[in-house]
C-alpha positions in Angstrom: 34.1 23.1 -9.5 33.8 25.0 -6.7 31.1 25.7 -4.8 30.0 29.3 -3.4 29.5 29.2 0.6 25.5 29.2 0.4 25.8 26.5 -1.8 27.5 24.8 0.7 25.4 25.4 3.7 22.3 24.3 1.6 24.0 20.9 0.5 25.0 20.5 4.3 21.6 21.0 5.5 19.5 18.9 3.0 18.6 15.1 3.2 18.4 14.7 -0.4 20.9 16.9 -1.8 21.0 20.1 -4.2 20.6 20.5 -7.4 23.6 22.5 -9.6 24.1 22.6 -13.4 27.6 23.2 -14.3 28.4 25.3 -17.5 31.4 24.9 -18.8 33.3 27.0 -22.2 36.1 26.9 -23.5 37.7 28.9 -26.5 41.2 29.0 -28.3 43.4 31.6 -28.6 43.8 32.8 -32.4 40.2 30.9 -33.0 37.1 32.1 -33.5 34.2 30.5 -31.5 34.1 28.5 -28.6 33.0 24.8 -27.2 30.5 24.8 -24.8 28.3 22.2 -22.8 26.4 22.0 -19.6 25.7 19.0 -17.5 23.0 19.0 -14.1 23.9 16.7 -11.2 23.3 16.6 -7.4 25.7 17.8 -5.1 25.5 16.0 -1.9 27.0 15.7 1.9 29.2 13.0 2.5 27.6 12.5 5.7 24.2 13.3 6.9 22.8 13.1 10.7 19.6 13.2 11.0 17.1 13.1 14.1 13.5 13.3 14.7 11.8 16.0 16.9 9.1 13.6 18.7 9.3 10.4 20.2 9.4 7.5 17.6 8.5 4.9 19.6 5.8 4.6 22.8 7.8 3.5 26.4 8.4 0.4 26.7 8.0 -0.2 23.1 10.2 -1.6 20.6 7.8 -1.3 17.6 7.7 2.5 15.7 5.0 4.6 16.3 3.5 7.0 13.5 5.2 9.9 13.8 9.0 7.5 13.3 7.5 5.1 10.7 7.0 9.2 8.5 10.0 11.0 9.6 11.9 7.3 8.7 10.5 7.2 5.1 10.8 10.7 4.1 14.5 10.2 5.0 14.6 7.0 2.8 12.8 8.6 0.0 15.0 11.8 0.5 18.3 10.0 0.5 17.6 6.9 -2.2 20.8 5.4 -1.6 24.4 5.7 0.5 27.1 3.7 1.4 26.0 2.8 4.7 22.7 3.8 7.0 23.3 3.2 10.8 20.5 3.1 13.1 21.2 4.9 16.7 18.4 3.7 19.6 18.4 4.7 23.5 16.2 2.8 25.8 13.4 4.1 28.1 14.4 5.3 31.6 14.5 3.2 34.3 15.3 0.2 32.1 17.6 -2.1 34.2 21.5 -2.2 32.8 20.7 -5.8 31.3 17.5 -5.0 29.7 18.4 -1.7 28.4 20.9 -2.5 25.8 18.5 -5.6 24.6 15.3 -3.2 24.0 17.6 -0.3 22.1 19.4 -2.5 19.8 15.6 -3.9 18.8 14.8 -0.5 18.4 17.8 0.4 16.0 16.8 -2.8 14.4 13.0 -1.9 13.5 14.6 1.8 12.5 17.0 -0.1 9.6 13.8 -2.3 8.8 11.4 0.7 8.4 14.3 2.7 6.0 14.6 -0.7 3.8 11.2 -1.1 3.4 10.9 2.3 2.2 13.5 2.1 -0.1 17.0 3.5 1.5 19.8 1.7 -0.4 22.5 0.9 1.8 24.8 -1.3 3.8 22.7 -0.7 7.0 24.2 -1.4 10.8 22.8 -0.3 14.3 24.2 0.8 17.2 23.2 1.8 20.8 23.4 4.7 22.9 22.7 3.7 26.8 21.4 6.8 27.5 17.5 7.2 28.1 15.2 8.8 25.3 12.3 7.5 23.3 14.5 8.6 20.1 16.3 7.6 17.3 19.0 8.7 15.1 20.3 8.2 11.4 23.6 8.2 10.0 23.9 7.9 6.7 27.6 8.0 4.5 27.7 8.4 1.0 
């Protein structure tokens, strides 16, 4: 089946994937009538990035604020389940070169917590990112 190029750019944009029904018929030569069937599925990107647009956790925080703790459950109740999930932290500014890497992998760690306990299925993993921002990011395979 292929798909036409705003079907695309919608499946590459959404979290949760979109919703096609294929119809399918098929006839004989020299026959009269035809077969036909329909199914509905989900059509969805094998790879999904996704970031929030405020700060998910306060400075000097390793613990989710609010506004993460939302934007990480609507993407776990969005995706339901993938492959693999990986968590991406930074630390605050300033942080020394010893400290920094600590505080952002616990970060990345409450991020994968906060998607299982809302449900994402997945092999999750976490990573860092040295450089400084209050954000996180999600990568999710299918």
């Amino acid at each position: 089946v292929t798909l036409s190029s705003s079907t695309r750019r919608k499946v590459a944009r959404s979290l949760g994937g979109v919703a096609v029904k294929v119809k399918v018929k098929a006839t004989k030569r020299n026959v009269k009538g035809s077969l036909s069937a329909s199914a509905s599925t989900k059509v969805v990107p094998p790879r999904i990035v996704a970031r929030p647009s405020s700060a998910s956790f306060a400075k000097g925080s390793t613990t989710l604020n609010a506004k993460g703790l939302k934007f990480l459950t609507s993407v776990a109740k969005s995706v339901g389940k993938a492959k693999r999930a990986t968590c991406t932290a930074h630390p605050d500014s300033g942080m020394s070169t010893a400290a920094g890497p600590t505080q952002a992998t616990a970060r990345a760690a409450a991020a994968c917590a906060a998607l299982n306990a809302a449900g994402l299925k997945a092999k999750f993993a976490t990573g860092v990112t040295l450089t400084a921002s209050q954000r996180i990011s999600v990568t999710v395979s299918r």
